[in-house]
LUMLOPA-314254 format. One record per atom (N, C-alpha, C, CB): residue in one letter; x, y, z. Coordinates in steps of 0.001 Angstrom, whole numbers, plus 500000, padded with zeros to 6 digits. Glycine has a CB too. Layout:
REM LUMLOPA-314254
AXYZ/...
***
This chain:
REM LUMLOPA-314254
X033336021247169306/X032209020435168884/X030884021091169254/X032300019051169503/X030906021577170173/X029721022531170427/X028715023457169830/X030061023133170973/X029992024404169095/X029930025343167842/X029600024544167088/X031070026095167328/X029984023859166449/X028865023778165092/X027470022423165725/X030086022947163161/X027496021660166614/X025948021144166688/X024850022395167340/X025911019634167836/X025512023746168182/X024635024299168671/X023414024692167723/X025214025233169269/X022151024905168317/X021273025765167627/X021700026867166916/X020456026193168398/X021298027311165816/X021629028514165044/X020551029050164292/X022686028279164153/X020597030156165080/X019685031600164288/X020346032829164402/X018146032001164987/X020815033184165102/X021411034569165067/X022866034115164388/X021519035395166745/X023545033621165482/X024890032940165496/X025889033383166670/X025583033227164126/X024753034510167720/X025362034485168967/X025634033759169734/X025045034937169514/X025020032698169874/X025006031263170867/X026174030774170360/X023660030041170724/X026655030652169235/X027946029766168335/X028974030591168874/X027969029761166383/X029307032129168851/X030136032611168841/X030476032556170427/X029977033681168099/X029244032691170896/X029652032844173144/X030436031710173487/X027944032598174574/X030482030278172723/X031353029374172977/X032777029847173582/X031467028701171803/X033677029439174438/X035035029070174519/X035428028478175471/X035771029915174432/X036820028138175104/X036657026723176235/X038280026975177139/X036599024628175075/X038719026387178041/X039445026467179048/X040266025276179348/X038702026801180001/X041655025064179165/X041880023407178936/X043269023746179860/X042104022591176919/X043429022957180857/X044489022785181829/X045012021358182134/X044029023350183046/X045888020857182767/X045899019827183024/X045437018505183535/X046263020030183180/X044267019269183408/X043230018248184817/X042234018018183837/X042408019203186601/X041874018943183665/X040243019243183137/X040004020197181831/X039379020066184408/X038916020292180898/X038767021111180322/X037267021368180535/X039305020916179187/X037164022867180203/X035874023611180260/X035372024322179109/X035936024530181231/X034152024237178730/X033451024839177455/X032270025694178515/X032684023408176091/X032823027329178020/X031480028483178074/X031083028436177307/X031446029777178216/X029641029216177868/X029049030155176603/X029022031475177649/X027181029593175760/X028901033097176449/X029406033741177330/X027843034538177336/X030944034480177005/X027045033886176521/X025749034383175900/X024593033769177695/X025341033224173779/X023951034913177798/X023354034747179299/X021939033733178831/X022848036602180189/X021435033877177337/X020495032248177072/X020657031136177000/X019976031990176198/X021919030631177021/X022243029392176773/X021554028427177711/X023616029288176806/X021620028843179006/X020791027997179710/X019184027792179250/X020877028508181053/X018351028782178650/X017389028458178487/X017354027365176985/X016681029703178601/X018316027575176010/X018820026600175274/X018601025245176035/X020238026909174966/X019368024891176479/X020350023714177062/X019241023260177722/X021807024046178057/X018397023946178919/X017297023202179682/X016240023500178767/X016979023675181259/X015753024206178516/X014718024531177837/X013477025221178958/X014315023174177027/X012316025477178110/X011381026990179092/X010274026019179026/X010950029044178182/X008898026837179471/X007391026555179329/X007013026549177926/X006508027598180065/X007689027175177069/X007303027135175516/X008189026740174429/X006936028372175112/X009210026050174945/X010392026038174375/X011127024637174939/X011135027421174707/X010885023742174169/X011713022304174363/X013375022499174780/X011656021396172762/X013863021664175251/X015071021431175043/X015852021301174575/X015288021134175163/X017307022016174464/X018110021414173115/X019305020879174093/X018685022758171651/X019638020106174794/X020639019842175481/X022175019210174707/X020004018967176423/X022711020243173164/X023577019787172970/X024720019576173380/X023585019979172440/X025085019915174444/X026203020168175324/X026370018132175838/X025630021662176897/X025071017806176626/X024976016479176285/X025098015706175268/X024223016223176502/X024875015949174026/X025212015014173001/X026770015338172906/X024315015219171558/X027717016453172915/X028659016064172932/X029450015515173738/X028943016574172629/X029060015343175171/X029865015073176251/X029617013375175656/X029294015714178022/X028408012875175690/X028171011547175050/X028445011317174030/X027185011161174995/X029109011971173055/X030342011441171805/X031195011368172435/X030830012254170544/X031875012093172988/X033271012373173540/X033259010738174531/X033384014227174646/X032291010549175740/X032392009136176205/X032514008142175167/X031261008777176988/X031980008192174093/X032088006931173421/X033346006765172742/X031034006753172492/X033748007855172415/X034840007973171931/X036615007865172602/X034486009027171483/X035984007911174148/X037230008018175290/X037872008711175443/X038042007388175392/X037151010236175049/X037851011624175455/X037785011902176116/X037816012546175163/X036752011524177340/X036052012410178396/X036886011809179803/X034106012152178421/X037576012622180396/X037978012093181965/X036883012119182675/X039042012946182804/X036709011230183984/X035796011359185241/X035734012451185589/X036085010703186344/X036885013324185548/X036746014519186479/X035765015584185296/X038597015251187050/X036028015669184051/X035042016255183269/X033612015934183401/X035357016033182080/X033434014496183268/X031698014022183395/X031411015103184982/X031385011583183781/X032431014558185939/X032037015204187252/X031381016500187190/X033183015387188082/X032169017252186426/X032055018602186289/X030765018937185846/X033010019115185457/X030555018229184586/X029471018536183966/X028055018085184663/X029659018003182699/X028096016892185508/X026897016761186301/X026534017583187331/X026871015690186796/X027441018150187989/X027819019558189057/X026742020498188416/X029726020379188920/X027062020912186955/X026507021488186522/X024839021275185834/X027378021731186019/X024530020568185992/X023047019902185914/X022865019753184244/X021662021038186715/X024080019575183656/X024097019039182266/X024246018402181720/X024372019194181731/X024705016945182611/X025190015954182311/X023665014846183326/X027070016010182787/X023175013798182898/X022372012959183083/X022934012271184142/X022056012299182019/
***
């Protein structure tokens, strides 16, 4: 879900996606070293925090375990 809401101009950000799925938990990279400035955004450059809009489909939807939200707030991407 990531891949296709991410921003797109090149289509490096789409492609750095992949994700990591075990029994517990699953994980979505990017392997692209901007994504963070994506995701938080800069001094000239708003935010695109889609990583949040999907974690917040996925809650509404009842995909998301606690231990995922956990994860993702760990990571300062989740609200």
């Amino acid at each position: 879900r990531c891949k296709k809401i991410c921003p797109y101009e090149t289509g490096a950000l789409m492609r750095g996606h992949s994700s990591e799925i075990s029994d517990e938990e699953g994980l979505v990279k990017n392997g692209q070293e901007y994504w963070v400035f994506v995701v938080f955004g800069t001094s000239k450059m708003d935010a695109r925090n889609y990583p949040q809009e999907v974690a917040n489909g996925l809650a509404s939807e009842n995909y998301m375990s606690r231990t995922f939200k956990t994860q993702l707030h760990k990571m300062g991407v989740l609200d």
